[in-house]
C-alpha positions as CSV (number, residue, x, y, z in Angstrom):
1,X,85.6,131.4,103.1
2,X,84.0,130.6,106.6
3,X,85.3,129.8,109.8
4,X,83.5,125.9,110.0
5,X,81.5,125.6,113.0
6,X,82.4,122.2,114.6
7,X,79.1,120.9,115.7
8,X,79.3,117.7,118.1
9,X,77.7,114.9,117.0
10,X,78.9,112.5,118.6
11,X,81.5,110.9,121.1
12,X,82.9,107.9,122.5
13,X,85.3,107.8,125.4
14,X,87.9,110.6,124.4
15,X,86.8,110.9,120.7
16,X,84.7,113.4,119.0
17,X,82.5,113.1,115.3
18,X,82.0,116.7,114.7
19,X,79.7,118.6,111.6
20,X,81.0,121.6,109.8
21,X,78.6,123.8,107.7
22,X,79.9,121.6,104.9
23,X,77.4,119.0,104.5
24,X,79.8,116.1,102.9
25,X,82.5,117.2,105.6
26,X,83.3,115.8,109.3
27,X,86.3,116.3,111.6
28,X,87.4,113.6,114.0
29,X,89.4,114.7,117.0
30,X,90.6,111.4,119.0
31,X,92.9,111.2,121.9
32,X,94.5,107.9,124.0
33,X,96.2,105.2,123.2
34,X,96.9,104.0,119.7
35,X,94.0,100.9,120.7
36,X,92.1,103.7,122.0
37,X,91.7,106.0,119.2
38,X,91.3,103.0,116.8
39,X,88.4,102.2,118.4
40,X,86.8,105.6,118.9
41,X,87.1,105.8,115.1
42,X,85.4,102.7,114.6
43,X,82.4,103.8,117.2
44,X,81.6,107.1,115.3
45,X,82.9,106.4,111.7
46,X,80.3,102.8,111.5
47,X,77.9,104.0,109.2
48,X,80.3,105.9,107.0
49,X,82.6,102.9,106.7
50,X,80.3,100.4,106.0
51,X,79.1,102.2,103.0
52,X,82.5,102.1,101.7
53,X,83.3,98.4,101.9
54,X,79.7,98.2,100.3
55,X,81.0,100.0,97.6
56,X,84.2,99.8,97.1
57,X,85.2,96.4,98.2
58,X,82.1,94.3,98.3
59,X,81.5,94.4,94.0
60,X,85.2,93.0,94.1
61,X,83.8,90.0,95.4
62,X,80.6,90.2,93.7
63,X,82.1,90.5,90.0
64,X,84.7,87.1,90.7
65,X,87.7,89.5,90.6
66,X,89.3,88.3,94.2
67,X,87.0,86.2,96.4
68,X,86.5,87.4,100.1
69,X,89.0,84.4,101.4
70,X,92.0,85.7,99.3
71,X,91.3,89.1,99.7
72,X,91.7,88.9,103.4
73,X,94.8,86.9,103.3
74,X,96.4,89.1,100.7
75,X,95.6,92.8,101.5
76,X,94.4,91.7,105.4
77,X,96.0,89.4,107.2
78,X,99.4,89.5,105.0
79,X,99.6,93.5,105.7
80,X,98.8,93.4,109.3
81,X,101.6,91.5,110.2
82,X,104.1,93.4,109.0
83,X,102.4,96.7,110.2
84,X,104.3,98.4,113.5
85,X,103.1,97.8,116.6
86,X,101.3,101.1,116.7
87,X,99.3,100.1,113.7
88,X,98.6,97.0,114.6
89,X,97.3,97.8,118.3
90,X,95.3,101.0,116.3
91,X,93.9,98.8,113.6
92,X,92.7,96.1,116.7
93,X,90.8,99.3,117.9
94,X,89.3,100.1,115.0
95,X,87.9,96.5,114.4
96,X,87.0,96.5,117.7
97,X,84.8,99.1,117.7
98,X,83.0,98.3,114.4
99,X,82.4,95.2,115.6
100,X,84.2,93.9,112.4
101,X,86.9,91.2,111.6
102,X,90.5,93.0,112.0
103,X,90.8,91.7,108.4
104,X,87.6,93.5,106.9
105,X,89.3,96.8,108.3
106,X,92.9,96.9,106.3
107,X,91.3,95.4,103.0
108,X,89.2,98.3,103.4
109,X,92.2,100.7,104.3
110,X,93.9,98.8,101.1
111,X,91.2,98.6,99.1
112,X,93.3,101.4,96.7
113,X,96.3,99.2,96.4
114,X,94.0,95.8,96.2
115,X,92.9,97.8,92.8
116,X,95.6,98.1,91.2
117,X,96.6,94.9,92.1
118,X,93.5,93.7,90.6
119,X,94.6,95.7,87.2
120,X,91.6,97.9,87.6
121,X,93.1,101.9,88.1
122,X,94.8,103.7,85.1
123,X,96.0,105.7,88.0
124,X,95.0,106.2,91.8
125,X,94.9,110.0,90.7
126,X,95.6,113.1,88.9
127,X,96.7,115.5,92.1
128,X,98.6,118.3,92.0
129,X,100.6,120.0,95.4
130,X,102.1,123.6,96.0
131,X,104.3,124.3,98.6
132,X,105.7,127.9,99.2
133,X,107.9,129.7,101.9
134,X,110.1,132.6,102.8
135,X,110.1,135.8,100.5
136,X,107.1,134.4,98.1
137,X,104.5,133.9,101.2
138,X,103.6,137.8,103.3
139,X,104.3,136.7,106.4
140,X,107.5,134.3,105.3
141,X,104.8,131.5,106.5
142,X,105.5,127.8,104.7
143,X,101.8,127.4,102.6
144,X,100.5,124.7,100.6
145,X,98.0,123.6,98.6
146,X,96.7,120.2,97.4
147,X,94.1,119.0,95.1
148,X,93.1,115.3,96.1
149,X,92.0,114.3,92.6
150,X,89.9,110.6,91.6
151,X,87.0,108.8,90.7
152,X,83.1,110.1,90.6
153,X,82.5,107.2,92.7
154,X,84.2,108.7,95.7
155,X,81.8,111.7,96.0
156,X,79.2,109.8,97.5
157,X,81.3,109.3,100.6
158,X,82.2,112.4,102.9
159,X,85.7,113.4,103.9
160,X,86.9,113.0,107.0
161,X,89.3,115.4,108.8
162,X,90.8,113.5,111.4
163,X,93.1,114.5,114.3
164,X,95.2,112.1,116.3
165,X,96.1,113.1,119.6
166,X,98.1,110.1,121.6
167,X,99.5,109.6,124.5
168,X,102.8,107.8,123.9
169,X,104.8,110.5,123.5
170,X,103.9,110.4,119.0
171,X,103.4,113.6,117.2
172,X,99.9,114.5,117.0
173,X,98.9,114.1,113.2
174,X,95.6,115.3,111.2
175,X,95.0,113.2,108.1
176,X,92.1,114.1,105.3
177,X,91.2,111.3,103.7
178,X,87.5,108.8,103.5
179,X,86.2,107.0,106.2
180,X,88.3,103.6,106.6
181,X,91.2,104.8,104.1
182,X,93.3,105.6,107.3
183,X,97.1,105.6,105.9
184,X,98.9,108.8,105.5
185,X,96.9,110.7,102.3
186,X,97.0,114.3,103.0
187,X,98.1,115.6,106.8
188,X,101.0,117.5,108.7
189,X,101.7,116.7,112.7
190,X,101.6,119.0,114.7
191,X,105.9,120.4,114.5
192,X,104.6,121.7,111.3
193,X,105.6,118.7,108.9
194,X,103.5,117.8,105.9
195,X,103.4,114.8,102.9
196,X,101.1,113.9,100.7
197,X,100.1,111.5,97.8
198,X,100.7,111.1,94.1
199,X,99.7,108.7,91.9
200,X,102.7,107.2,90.5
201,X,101.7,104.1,88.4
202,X,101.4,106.0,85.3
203,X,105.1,106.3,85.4
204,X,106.2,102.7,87.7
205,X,103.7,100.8,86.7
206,X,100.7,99.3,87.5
207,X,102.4,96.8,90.7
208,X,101.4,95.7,93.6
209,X,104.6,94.0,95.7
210,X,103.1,92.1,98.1
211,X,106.5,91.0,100.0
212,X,106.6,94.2,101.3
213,X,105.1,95.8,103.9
214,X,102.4,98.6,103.3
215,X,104.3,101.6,102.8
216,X,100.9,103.7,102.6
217,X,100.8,102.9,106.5
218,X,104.6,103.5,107.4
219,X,104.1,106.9,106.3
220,X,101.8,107.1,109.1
221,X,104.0,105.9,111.4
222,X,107.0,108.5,110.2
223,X,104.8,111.1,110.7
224,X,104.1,110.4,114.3
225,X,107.6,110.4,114.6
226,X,109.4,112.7,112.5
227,X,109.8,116.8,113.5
228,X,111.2,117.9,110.5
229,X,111.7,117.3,106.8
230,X,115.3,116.3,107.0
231,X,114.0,113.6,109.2
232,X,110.8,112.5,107.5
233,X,113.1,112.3,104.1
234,X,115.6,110.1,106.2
235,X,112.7,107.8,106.5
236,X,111.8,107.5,102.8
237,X,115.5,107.1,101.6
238,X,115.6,104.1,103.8
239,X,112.3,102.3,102.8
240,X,111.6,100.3,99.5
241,X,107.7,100.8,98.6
242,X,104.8,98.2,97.9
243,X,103.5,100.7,95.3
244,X,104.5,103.2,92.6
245,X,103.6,106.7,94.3
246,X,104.8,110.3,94.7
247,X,104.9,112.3,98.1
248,X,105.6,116.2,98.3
249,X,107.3,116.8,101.8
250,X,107.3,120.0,103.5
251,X,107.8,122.1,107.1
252,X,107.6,125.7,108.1
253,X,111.6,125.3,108.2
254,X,112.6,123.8,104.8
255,X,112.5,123.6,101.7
256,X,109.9,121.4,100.1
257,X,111.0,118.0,98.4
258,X,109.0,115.0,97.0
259,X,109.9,111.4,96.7
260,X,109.3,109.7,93.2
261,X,108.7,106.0,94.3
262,X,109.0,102.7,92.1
263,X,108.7,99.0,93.8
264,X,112.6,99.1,92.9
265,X,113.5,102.6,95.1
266,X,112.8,106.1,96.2
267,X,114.7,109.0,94.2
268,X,114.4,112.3,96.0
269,X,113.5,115.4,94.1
270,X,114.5,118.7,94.9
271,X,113.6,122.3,93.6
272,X,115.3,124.0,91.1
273,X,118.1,126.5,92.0
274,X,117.0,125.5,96.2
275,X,114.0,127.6,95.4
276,X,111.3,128.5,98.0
277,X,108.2,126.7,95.9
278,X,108.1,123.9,94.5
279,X,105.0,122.0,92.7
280,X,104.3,117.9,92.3
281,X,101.5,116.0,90.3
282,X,101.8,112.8,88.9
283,X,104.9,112.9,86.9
284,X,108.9,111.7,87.9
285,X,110.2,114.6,86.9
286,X,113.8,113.7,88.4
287,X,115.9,113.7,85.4
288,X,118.0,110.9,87.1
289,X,115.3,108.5,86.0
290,X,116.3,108.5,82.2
291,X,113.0,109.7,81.4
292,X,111.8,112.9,79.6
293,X,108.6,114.6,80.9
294,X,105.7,112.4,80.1
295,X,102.1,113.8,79.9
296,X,99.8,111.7,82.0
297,X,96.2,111.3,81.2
298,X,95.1,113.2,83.8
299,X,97.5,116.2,82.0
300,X,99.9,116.2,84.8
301,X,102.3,118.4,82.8
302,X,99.7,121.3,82.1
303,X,98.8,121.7,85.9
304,X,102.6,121.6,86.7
305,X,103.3,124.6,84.2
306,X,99.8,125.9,85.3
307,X,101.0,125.8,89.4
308,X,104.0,127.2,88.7
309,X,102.8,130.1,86.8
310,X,100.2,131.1,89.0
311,X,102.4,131.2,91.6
312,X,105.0,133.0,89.9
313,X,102.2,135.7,89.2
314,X,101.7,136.3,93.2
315,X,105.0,135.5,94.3
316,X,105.7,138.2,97.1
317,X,102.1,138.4,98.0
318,X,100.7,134.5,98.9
319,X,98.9,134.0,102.2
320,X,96.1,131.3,102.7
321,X,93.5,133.8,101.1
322,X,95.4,134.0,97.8
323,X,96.6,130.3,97.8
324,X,92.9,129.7,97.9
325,X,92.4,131.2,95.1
326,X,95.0,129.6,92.8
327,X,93.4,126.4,94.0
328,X,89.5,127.9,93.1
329,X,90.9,128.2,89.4
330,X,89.9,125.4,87.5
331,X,92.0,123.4,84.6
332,X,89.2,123.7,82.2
333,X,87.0,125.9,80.4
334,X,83.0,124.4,80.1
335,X,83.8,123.4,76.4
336,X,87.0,121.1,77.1
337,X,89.2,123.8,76.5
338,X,92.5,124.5,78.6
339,X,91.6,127.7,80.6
340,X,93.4,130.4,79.8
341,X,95.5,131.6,82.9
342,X,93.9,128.2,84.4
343,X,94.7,126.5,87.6
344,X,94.3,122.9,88.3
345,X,90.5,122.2,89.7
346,X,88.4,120.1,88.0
347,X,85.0,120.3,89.6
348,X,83.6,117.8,87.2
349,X,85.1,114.9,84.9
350,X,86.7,116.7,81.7
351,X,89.7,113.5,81.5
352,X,90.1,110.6,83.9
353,X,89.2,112.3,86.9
354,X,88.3,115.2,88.9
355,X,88.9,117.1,91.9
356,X,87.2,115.1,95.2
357,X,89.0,117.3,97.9
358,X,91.1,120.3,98.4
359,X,93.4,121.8,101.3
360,X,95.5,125.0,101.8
361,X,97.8,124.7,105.2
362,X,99.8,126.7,107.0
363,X,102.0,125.0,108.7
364,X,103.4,127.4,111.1
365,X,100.1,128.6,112.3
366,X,98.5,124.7,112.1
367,X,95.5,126.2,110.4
368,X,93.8,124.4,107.6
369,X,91.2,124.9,104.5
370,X,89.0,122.0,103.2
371,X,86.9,122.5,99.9
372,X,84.8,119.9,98.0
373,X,84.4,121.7,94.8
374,X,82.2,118.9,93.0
375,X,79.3,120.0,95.8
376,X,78.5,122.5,93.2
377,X,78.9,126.4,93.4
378,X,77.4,127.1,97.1
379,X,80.4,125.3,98.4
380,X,83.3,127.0,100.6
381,X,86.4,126.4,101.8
382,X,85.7,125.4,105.6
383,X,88.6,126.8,108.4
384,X,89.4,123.8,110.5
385,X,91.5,125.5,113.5
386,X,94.0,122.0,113.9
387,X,96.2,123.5,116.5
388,X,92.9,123.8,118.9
389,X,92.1,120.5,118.0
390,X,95.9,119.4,118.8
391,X,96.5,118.6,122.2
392,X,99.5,119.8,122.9
C-alpha cells in the first residue's frame, strides 16, 4: 500500500485534476457553487469524457439501437427536468464547460440505465460490499470495503476520485466512479455517511421506468444532505426508483443497512441479530420478498458466504490494512475453480464480469483506498487522504 502522491495537473477556477502513482487513477477536488463545480469538472475531465460517449454511447447510435434524437429526449432532456435544482444548475456547469449540449452530458451520466433500457446488460454488475464496526474493527472504527465489479470495456477508461466541496451549506461528498457517470456510485460525505451500488435487475428485472425521475442522481442529492444513516434511509423509504438496484448504507455511528429496490418499492434490509457487519452483492436477500436466495451469474451467493467468512476469521482484529487484504483475495483459482478460503476479486473475466475498481473507507477518519486490480500485479492500493481534500 502507498500513500498516493497527488500530483497537479491541472486546474480551473477553484478545481483541481490531480495524478496519483496509479496510472489509470485521478482525483478531482472541486469547490463553489453547484454551476461552478459542474463546470470545473467539465474543463479538466474533456478528454476523458469524450472517450466515453465515443464508446459507450456513440455505437448506440451507430448500431440503430436508439437514434441520437430519441436518446436525448429519453435519457436527456426527460431526466433533466425532473432533476433538483442542484443537479440541474451542476449538470448546466458541466455542459458548459465541455462545451457540449446539456443533453449530451446526462445521456452520458445515463448511459447505464439507457442500457438496460435498450435490453442490452444481464446485469450492471456483480459487486460485493463489507461494512464493519464496533468490537470487530481495532480501534471500534466503522470500515468498508467494495468491489465495483463490470464490463472489460470499462478498463480502458480511468477512475475518477472526485470530491465535491460547495458552498451552499451541502455536505461535502467524494464519489468514485468514470469520467461523466456523475450519480452517486461509490462515496461517503464528509459526517461519515456512505452508499453504494448493486446491481439489482437480476432479481427486478431488466426495467427502465421512465416516468420517474433518475433515482441514480437523487442519491446524490441525499447525500449532500443527509448526516446520518437514519436520515439517508429516511430518504430511500420515501422514494420509488427508475431502476432495479441495491445500496449498502453505512456511518461511523450505525449499523449498516441496504435497500433492495424494484420499480414497484424499496424494502430495507437489516443485519442479522443487529450485528456490527453486514455484507451486500447482487442478491434480495430480504425474506420479505417471497423469494429464496437465488445465485446470480456473477455468483453473488458464493462472495456473500465468502465476505462473511473472511470476516468472521478476523473479527476482533480488522483495520484498513486487514480489510485490504480480504479485498486482495480473489474469487477464483487460475483454472476456474472457487478458491479455497477465497474472497471476492476477480482481476480478470472468469463469469460475466470482473473487478474494475476497489475501495476500503474509514469513515471516521475520512481516509480512503483505491485499487484497480485488472492493471495487473504491480498495482496498489493508492491512500487518498479525503478529509484534506474536504473543506471543512
Amino acid at each position: 500500500m502507498q500513500n498516493s502522491t497527488l500530483t497537479l495537473k491541472k486546474q480551473h477556477d477553484g478545481g483541481k485534476l490531480f495524478e496519483t502513482n496509479e496510472e489509470m487513477l485521478f482525483v478531482l477536488q472541486l469547490s463553489g457553487s453547484w454551476y461552478e463545480m459542474g463546470k470545473q469538472y467539465g474543463v479538466l475531465s474533456q478528454a476523458h469524457m469524450q472517450a466515453m460517449y465515443d464508446r459507450i454511447v456513440q455505437p448506440e447510435f451507430d448500431k440503430g439501437l436508439i437514434s441520437q434524437a430519441q436518446a436525448f429526449e429519453l435519457f436527456g432532456s426527460r431526466v433533466y427536468a425532473s432533476l433538483s435544482l442542484r443537479r440541474k444548475q451542476y449538470f448546466q456547469g458541466v455542459a458548459d464547460g465541455l462545451g457540449w449540449p446539456l443533453e449530451k452530458v446526462i445521456v452520458l451520466d445515463q448511459s447505464g440505465p439507457m442500457a438496460i433500457y435498450l435490453g442490452k446488460l444481464h446485469s450492471f454488475s456483480g459487486c460485493s460490499s463489507l461494512a464493519t464496526r464496533g468490537e470487530n474493527t481495532v480501534d471500534g472504527h466503522t470500515l468498508v470495503g467494495r468491489n465495483m465489479d463490470w464490463s472489460e470495456l470499462f478498463l480502458d477508461f480511468p477512475i475518477y476520485t472526485t470530491v465535491y466541496n460547495p458552498t451552499d451549506g451541502s455536505n461535502s461528498v467524494v464519489n468514485v466512479s468514470w469520467p461523466g457517470w456523475q450519480w452517486m456510485v461509490t462515496g461517503f460525505n464528509d459526517k461519515g455517511v456512505y452508499t453504494d451500488l448493486h446491481d439489482g435487475t437480476s432479481m427486478g428485472g431488466n426495467i427502465v421506468s421512465i416516468e420517474k425521475p433518475s433515482f441514480l442522481n437523487s442519491v446524490f442529492d441525499y447525500m449532500t444532505e443527509s448526516d446520518s444513516v437514519s436520515a439517508l434511509s429516511a430518504r430511500f423509504q420515501a422514494a420509488r426508483t427508475d431502476i432495479a438496484a441495491i445500496w449498502m448504507l453505512a456511518d461511523n455511528r450505525s449499523q449498516a443497512c441496504a435497500y433492495e429496490n424494484t420499480i414497484q418499492e424499496n424494502r430495507q434490509r437489516v443485519a442479522d441479530n443487529n450485528a456490527d457487519s453486514f455484507v451486500t452483492v447482487n442478491t434480495f436477500l430480504n425474506p420479505d420478498w417471497g423469494l429464496g436466495k437465488r445465485e446470480t451469474q456473477s455468483f453473488s451467493l458464493k462472495r456473500f458466504d465468502n465476505l462473511t467468512e473472511r470476516h468472521a476469521e478476523h473479527a476482533g482484529q480488522i483495520d484498513a490494512k486487514v480489510m485490504r487484504d480480504i479485498f486482495d483475495l480473489p474469487l477464483y483459482n487460475s483454472d476456474g475453480s472457487f478458491k479455497a478460503q477465497g474472497g471476492v476479486t476477480k482481476p480478470t473475466n472468469q463469469d460475466v464480469d470482473l473487478t474494475n475498481y476497489q475501495i476500503v473507507a474509514d469513515l471516521d477518519t475520512l481516509q480512503l483506498w483505491v485499487k484497480l486490480p485488472a492493471l495487473g500485479e504491480h498495482t496498489d492500493w493508492a491512500h487518498i487522504d479525503v478529509q484534506s481534500l474536504f473543506n471543512v
